[in-house]
Each structure stands twice: as C-alpha cells, then as structure tokens.
C-alpha positions, -999 to 999 in steps of 0.1 A, spaced: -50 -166 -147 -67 -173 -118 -48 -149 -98 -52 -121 -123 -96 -128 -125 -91 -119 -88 -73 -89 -86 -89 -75 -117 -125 -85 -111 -149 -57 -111 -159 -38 -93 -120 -34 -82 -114 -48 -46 -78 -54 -42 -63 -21 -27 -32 -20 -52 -50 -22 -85 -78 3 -71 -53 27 -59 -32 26 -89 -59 31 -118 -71 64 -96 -31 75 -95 -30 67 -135 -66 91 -138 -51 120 -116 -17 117 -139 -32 118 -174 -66 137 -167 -48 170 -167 -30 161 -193 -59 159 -216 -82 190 -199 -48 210 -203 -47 204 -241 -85 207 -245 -88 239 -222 -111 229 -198 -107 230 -161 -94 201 -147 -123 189 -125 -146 180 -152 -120 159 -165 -120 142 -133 -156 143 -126 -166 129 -159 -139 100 -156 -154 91 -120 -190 88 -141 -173 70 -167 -158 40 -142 -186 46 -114 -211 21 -104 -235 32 -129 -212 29 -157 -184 6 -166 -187 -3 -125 -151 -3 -127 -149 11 -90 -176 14 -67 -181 46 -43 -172 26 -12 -142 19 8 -109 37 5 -125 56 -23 -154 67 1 -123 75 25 -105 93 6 -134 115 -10 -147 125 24 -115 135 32 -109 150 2 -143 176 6 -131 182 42 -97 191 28 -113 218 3 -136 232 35 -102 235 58 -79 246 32 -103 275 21 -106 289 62 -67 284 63 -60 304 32 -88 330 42 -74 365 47 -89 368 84 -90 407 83 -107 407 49 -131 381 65 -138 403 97 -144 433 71 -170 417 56 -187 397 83 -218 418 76 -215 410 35 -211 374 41 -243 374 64 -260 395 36 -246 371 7 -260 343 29 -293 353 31 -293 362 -8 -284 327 -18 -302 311 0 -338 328 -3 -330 337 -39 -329 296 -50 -361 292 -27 -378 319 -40 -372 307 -73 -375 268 -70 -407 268 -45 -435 278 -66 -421 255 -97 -423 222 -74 -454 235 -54 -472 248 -84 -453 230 -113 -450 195 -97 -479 196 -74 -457 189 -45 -462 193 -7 -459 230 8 -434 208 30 -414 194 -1 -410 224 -20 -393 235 10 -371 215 15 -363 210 -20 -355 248 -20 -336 241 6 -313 219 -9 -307 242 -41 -298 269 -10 -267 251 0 -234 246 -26 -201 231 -17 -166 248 -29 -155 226 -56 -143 254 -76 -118 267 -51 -90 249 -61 -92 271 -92 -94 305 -69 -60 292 -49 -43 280 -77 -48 315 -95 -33 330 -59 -69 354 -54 -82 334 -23 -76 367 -1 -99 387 -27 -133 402 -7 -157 382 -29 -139 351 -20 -139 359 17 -175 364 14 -183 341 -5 -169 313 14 -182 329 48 -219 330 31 -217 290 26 -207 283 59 -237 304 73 -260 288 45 -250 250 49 -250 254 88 -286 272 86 -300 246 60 -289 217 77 -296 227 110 -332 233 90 -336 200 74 -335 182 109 -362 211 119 -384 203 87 -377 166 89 -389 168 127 -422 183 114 -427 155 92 -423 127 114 -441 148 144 -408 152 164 -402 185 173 -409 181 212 -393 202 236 -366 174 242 -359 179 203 -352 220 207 -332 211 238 -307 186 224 -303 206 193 -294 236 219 -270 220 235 -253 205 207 -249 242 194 -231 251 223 -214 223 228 -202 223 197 -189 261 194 -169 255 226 -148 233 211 -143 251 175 -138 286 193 -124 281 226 -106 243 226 -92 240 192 -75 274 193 -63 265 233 -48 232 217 -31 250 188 -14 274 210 0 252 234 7 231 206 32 256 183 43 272 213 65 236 225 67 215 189 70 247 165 102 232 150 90 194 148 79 197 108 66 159 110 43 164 138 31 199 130 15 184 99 4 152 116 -12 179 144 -29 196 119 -46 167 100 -56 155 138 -75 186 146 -91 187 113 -107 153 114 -111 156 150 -128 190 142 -150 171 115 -158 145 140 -171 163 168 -197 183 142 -208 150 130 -217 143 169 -231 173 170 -256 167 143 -239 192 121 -221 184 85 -184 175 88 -174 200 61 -187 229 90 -164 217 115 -135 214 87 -139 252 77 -138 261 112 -105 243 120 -94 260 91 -100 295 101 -88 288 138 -59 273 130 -57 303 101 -33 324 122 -7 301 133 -2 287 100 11 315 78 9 319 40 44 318 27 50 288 53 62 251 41 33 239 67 14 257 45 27 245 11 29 210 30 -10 217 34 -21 223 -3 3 203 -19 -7 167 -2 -42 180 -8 -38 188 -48 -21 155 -51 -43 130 -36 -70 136 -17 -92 171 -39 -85 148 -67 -104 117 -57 -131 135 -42 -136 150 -79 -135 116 -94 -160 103 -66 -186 131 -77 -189 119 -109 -192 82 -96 -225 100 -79 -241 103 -116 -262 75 -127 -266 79 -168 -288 52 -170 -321 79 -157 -316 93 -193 -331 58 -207 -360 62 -180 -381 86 -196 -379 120 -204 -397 131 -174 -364 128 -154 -344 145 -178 -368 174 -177 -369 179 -147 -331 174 -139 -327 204 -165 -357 226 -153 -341 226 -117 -303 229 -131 -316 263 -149 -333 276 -116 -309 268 -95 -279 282 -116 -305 313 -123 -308 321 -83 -275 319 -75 -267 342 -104 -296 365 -90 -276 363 -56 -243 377 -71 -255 401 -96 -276 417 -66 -242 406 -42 -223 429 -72 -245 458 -69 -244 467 -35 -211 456 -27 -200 475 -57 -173 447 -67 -160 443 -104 -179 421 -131 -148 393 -125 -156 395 -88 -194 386 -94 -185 361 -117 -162 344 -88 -191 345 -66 -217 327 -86 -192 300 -98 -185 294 -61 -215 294 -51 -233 272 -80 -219 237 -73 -240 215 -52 -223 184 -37 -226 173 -3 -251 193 17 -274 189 -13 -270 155 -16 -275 149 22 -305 169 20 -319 148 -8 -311 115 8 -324 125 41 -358 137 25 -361 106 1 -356 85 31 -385 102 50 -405 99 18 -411 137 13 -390 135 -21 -401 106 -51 -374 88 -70 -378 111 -98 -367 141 -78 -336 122 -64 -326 110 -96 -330 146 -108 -307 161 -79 -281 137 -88 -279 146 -124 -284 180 -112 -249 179 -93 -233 169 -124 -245 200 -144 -244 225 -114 -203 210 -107 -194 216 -145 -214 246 -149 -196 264 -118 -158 246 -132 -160 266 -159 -173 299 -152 -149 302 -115 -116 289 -135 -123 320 -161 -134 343 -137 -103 337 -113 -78 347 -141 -98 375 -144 -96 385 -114 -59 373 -114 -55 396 -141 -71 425 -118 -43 419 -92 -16 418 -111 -22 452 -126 -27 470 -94 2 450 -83 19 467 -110 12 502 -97 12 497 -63 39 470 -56 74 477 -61 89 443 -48 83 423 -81 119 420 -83 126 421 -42 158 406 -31 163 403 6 203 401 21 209 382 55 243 394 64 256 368 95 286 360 112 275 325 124 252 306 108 239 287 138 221 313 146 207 320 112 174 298 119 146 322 129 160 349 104 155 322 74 122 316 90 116 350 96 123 362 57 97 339 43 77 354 60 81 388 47 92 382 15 70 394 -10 44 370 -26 54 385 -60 92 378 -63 106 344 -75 143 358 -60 163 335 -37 170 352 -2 207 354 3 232 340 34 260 361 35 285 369 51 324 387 54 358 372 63 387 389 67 417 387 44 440 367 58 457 329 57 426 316 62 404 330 44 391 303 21 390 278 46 364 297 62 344 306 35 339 269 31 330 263 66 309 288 61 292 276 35 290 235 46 277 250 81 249 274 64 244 244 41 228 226 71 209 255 84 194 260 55 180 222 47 169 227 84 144 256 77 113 252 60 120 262 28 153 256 19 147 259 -17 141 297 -15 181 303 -2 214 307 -16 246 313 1 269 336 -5 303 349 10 332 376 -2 364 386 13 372 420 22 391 437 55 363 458 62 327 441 67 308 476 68 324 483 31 316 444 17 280 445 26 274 476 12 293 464 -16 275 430 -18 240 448 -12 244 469 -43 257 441 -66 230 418 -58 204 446 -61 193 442 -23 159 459 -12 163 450 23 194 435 47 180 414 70 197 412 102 198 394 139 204 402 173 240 399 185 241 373 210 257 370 240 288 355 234 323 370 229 330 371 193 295 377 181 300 406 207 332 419 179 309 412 151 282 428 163 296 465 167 301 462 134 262 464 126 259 500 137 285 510 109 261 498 87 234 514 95 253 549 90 265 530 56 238 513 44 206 527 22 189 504 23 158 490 46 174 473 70 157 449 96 167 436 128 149 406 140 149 389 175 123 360 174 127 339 206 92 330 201 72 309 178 58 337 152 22 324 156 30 331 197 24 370 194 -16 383 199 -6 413 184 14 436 166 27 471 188 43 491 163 63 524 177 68 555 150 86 584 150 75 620 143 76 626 108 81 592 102 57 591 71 75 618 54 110 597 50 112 578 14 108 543 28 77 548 50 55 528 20 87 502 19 85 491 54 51 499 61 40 473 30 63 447 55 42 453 88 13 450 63 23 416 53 35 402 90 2 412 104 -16 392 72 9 358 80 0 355 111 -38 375 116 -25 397 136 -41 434 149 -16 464 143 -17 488 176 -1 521 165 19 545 185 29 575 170 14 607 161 -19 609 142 -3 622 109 18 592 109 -17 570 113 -36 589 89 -3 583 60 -7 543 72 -49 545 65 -39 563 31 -14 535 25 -42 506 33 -64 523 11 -41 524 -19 -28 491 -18 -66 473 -13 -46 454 12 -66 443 47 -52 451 81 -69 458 115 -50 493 121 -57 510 158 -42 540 169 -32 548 206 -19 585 213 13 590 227 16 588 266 48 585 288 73 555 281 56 539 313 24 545 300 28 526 270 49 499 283 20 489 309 -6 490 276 15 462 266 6 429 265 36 398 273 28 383 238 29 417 217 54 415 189 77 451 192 80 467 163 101 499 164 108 521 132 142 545 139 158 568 118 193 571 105 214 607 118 207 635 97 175 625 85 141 643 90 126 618 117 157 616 134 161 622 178 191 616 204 166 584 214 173 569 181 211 559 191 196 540 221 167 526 207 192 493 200 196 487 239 165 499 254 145 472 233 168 444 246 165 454 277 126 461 279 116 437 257 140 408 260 113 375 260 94 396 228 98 391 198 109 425 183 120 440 151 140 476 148 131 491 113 158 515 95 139 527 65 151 533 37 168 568 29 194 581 5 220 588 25 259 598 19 283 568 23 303 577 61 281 601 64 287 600 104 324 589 110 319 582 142 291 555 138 318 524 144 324 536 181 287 529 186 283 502 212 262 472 206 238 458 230 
C-alpha cells in the first residue's frame, strides 16, 4: 500500500504513471470527439482542464509535461514552415504582410478603447492588452494538414501573417515594457539590433549551410536525418530564445529553411508528422487546458464578464481581418473561414504577453485571470470553425482535382534489369507520384524463356525484396516479373495490363550486361505510348538549386505536354525548386496557361534560345537537366532527338537529369529499325 500512496499520489510524480495516464487520454479522447463530432483538440483541451492543477490536480503543468508541451507548440510552428508550399508563400509575401497588419491593428483597434474607456485602464495597458489579442498561435493546423490543404494561399498567408505579427508584438512588448520601467536607453536599441541580426544570420544563412552539407553526405542515413532535423529545430528554437525572440519564431523558420530539402511525399516527411500527431501536438493540447483555472468562475462575476467581453472582441477582430483579408484577396467563403479559425486561438505569445505585463504590474489579476479563460474560449472557438472550414476547402480541391487532375488512378511502372540499382528510382517515384493515387508503384522486370527462368524470377524478387525495405517507403511498392523472349514486347504488354500512366526508367550503367539490357530501352521508346521517364539521380534530390528544363518546338502541341508538364510541376513543389525554361515562347506561354488552370504554384522563367554553348555556360553545376524529346514521326520530332540519350551523359554526367518521352499514340513498330539504336 505504501508503495502504491507513492506512485499514485497527486499531483502525479513518478514518470511511468504520468506518462501512461497522458498515453490512455491521447488513445480514448478521439475516440469520444469522433463519436460526438467535435474536433479532437477540445477533447484534449478540456481533459487537460479537467486533471490540471486547478481541477482534480491530477497532473501539474511542470516537468516532462512542461517538456513535452513546449515541444509540442514548437513542433506545430516547424511542421507548418515544412509543409508550407514555398512558391505559394513567395506569391503572397505581400498578402501575408497585408494580413499581418489587418490582424493585428484590427484586435487593437477594437480592444483599446474598451479597456481605456470601458475599464479605465492606462493608455500604456490598453496597449499592450491589444497587443496580446494581436498575436494567435496555430493550434488549429493539425486540422488544415490532416485535411491535406496546407499548400492552399489562405494557409500560406495566414501562417506567414503570424509569424510577422508574433515577431512584431513581441519584439513590441519588450519596447512597451522598456517604457514602463524607463529602460529604453540607447544600450536597449543597440542590443535589441544586434540580436536581430544576429539572429537572422543564423536562420537564413547557417541553418540552410548546415542542411546542405548535411543531406549532401548522410542523405541515405534515415536515423540520423531525423535525429538532424529535431537538432536544428530545437537548436533553431534556442538561439531565438537568446535572442530575446519567442522559440515558436525560430521553429517556423527552421521549418521553412529546411522546407526544400525535405520533400512532401518523403518518409522524413511522414517520419516528421507522424511522431508529432502521436505524442508531442497531443500533450501540448492537453497542457492548454491545464492553463484554465475554473475556480475564477466562483470569484465574482466581474471576471467572467470580462473574460467574455474580451473573447467576443477578440474573435470579432480577427473575423474583421479575414472578411476584409477575403475581399481583397478575392478568396472563397471556405478560404476566409480557414483564415479566421487560424488566426483566432491565442496560446503562447498571448499568454507571455500577459505574464510579462502582470509581472511589471501594468495588468491586475482580474485581467490575467480573464486572458487565461480567454485562451480556453478563443482555442475552442477557432477548433471548430478551422476543422469545418478545412473540409470545405477539402471539398474545393477535390472538385477541381476532378477536372483538372487525371492521375486519380495513376499507376507508375519501373521496368529494371537489376535491382541494385533500383534505389534512386524508388526514391525518385515517390517523389512524383501523384498525391491523389493510393496505387502501388510496380518493380518489374523480363527474363527470358529458358531453363532458368523461375529461378530468376525468384532472385529477382528476394533481391528487389531488399531494395525495397531499403527505400523510404517500402509500403508504396510491389514487385512484379513475367517471362517472355522479347523484353520490348513484355513491357509493353505488362504496361497495358496494369494500366501504366508512366514507365519509369534508369540510366544504363556501365557494366557489361546492363550494357545488353540497356539497348533494349530504345525499342521501347519506338514501342511504348506511354510517358516514359529516364532518371539519373547521382545526387541527393534536395542537392539541385534549380530546375533547367529543355523543350522542343512544338512541344506543347503533342497530347502529353499537360501529362509531363503536371510532373515538372510537382518535382519543382518537392523540393522548392525555380523552373528555368528553354524553349520557344509558345511553348512558355502553353506552361503559364497550364499553371493557371491547375491553381498550382511554380516559379516559371523563360530564357530564349541561344547556341548549345550559350546555354550550357547559363548553367549552373547543381541545376537538375530536364530534357523533353520526342518519339520519330511525331510533330515535335528532329534528327537531335536520337542523340539527345548520349549528349546528356556526356554533358551532364555529375547532374542529375531526366529525359522526358511524352506521351503520344503511336503505332506498335512503328520504326523497325529502333533496336539498332545504340545506348549510351
């Protein structure tokens, strides 16, 4: 008995029991919001009020849970720059400055005259109390990545305006807080300069130095890429703490820098969110609610009143902000609705503002007891209003999906002859696989009928077998292998029976048999209607600056140019990379049309065609080559086309490089003499 008194006594101390009743909460929470139909984190936030301190005192906000839950806000703040569609941010750097300055004068616009008229407060404290209903902290964004709409422009600028409003606010509270105490000296203005700079030298030129040197030697090490990223998160955290600046700034910017060398459809990336989801978001929830203390309700109505006066105006200005945001941004009802919920929950900048200010003695007990109850409305208030408005805006997608996105149903073939050297491609078709399809990619391949045939099948299959639990998502592979005496005629075969949209192809390499094999590929593509890809990728795929992509004359008029173009589209979003055009200007105007029509966000630059020297001294040694070539007989065909193969190996060797053969509906041996082709 006596051992049990200690391990149960409240408030919990012993690690296992603590750590266990918050595992048991995050299991059956969801179960109940689920059945109920209410968002999840008011289930949790309302069970961390239930056992806080205030409460039951069943846990107390400090030790591993005040761990975990700083994490756990750090973890929303990185995850939302990782998953932040960098060219849809950089398009709307101007809204997001706009939005910024909306939400936070709207809230102080509203709230000022109340406590400086209403509550007979100081010019100084109605400030800084509208100050603190400026700032709001992202707890709704789970709900906006778990209906897949992060990359949507009111989320971009939504989460760029908090990042501009927390920093300014914060950076403004030490200002106001300086006036109060008589400290803004010339020492003051000094320190806070340099701390500024010091500080964005390490987000914008350090952390992105580190990353690339970083994926460029240990891209294949899985355990210490995500042990790397955690590092530079915290570290990131840690250095705007010393910097006077709010951890969760520093967290959204290791995000975003980090943002292009962790792609999308990655299992870092999964790796990412799903640690996140599990644990640490979670706990964080349940240590908001710990936040509320209930007992103010017995203290009077004057606390209550006020706690609901300041919940209406500061709910009411930051729907002011979006509906205004809406107007002239001209976005959809569901987008407006996604920017007010994310930007109505006030957490931690808020509540460091409060603290700070009660501390100083600007703001009374009443008011902070207020602005914690105030959290606890503002959190379920903006719960419930982003998790409907992000299935709306769900829905949105999916029906333009529907009109403009024909890979629903996209099934990718990777024809090889050795699976050792099926690594990068496995990589490689994650990475263009479209978000959309639930379809395994196939590993394929051909042996000839003979003696012994099956027993290379399976050695086929127990070598792919390895490659595949190698790559970073093995669950999206299958294997498959047929016999047949001619390979040309099986892969068509195969590509036809499995519905194949694309055939997915590497490099021959150097050696002898691969050498045989490979003069096989140039059948193919003679053979072959559909889009078919050839990848080299000796570098990491985060490595490249840039995407050069080389068209042909008349390139847009071939069937596939919305096929292949949608790919390049998708590359350049995985890894925030700029598309550098070359080809003629009708080809680039058919690509802005295509942009246009899909709502999809890509930096697209055109560069006229020079000489071949020309253009290869515009390159740059980390550009990933993209060439798009043409199949005999069809409109965008030229001689050049047939040497295109060993003119990129032999330019472009260290690059990583991809040779594009649209699709096209062409006849089956339409050229009879494509086998003599010789590979490079």
């Amino acid at each position: 008995m006596e051992r049990l008194s200690e391990i149960f006594a409240l408030p919990l101390t012993n690690n296992v029991a603590l750590l266990s009743l918050i595992l048991a909460i995050i299991l059956i929470i969801p179960l109940f919001t689920k059945r109920f139909r209410i968002p999840q984190v008011i289930g949790l936030i309302l069970c961390g009020t239930l056992i806080g301190p205030h409460a039951l005192n069943v846990v107390d906000n400090q030790g591993a849970i005040s761990l975990f839950s700083t994490i756990g806000l750090l973890y929303i703040m990185f995850t939302a720059g990782l998953e932040l569609d960098i060219h849809q941010f950089n398009a709307n750097k101007q809204r997001s400055i706009l939005f910024a300055l909306l939400t936070m004068l709207c809230p102080i616009a509203v709230i000022f005259p109340i406590a400086y008229f209403g509550f007979d407060m100081s010019a100084l404290a109605s400030i800084l109390t509208g100050c603190m209903f400026s700032t709001h902290t992202l707890i709704a964004y789970p709900a906006v990545s778990r209906y897949g709409v992060s990359n949507d422009a009111s989320v971009a600028v939504t989460i760029g305006g908090t990042i501009i409003v927390d920093a300014v606010v914060l950076i403004l509270l030490a200002v106001l807080i300086g006036l109060a105490v008589g400290n803004l000296t010339a020492g003051f203005w000094i320190g806070l300069g340099i701390s500024l700079v010091l500080f964005s030298i390490f987000m914008f030129f350090v952390v992105p130095a580190v990353a690339k040197w970083f994926f460029s030697h240990w891209h294949n090490e899985r355990i210490q890429r995500y042990i790397f990223i955690i590092f530079m998160l915290m570290i990131s955290a840690l250095v705007a703490e010393i910097c006077e600046l709010e951890g969760i700034v520093g967290a959204f910017l290791a995000g975003l820098m980090l943002n292009r060398y962790i792609p999308k459809n990655s299992a870092l990336m999964h790796q990412i969110e799903f640690v996140g989801n599990i644990l640490f978001i979670p706990i964080f929830m349940v240590s908001v609610g710990m936040l509320v203390d209930i007992s103010v309700i017995a203290q009077g109505p004057a606390t209550i009143i006020l706690a609901l006066l300041l919940s209406a105006a500061a709910l009411g200005s930051k729907w002011i902000a979006a509906w205004f945001s809406q107007k002239l941004f001209k976005y959809s009802r569901a987008q407006r609705k996604v920017m007010f919920g994310l930007s109505s929950a006030r957490v931690a900048a808020t509540l460091a503002i409060v603290l700070v200010a009660h501390r100083a003695g600007i703001l009374n007990d009443t008011f902070l007891n207020a602005a914690i109850l105030l959290i606890l409305i503002t959190c379920i208030a903006a719960s419930f209003v982003t998790e409907s408005a992000a299935k709306s805006l769900a829905i949105e997608h999916a029906d333009r999906a529907q009109h403009h996105d024909a890979a629903v149903d996209e099934q990718i073939l990777i024809p090889v002859a050795n699976p050792d050297h099926a690594v990068q491609l496995l990589d490689f078709a994650n990475h263009i696989k479209s978000p959309t399809s639930t379809n395994r990619s196939t590993l394929f391949t051909v042996v000839a009928d003979d003696a012994q045939a099956e027993l290379k099948i399976k050695d086929f299959r127990n070598a792919a077998s390895k490659v595949i639990k190698e790559s970073d998502a093995p669950d999206k592979f299958r294997i498959s292998a047929t016999i047949d005496p001619s390979f040309a005629d099986a892969v068509c075969r195969v590509a036809r029976e499995k519905h194949a949209n694309i055939l997915l192809l590497g490099w021959p390499h150097s050696s002898l048999p691969d050498k045989i094999f490979g003069e096989k590929w140039r059948a193919l593509v003679h053979q072959v209607d559909r889009m078919m890809i050839w990848a080299d990728v000796p570098k990491a795929m985060t490595t490249p600056k840039r995407i050069a992509l080389f068209t042909l004359q008349y390139a847009e008029n071939e069937p596939g140019f919305d096929e292949w173009f949608d790919k390049v589209i998708q590359l350049a979003s995985q890894t925030a990379l700029d598309i550098h055009h070359y080809g003629t200007e009708s080809t680039h105007e058919a690509m802005k049309s295509r942009l246009e029509a899909t709502q999809k966000n890509a930096s697209l630059t055109h560069h006229d065609i020079e000489t071949p020297q020309a253009i290869r001294d515009s390159l740059h040694p980390d550009d990933w080559i993209i060439a798009v070539s043409a199949r005999i007989n069809t409109l965008s065909h030229v001689a050049s086309c047939e040497s295109m193969p060993a003119a990129l190996a032999r330019d472009f060797a260290d690059h990583n490089k991809l040779l594009i053969y649209p699709y096209q509906q062409i006849e089956v041996n339409a050229d009879p003499e494509a086998d003599e082709f010789e590979m490079v």
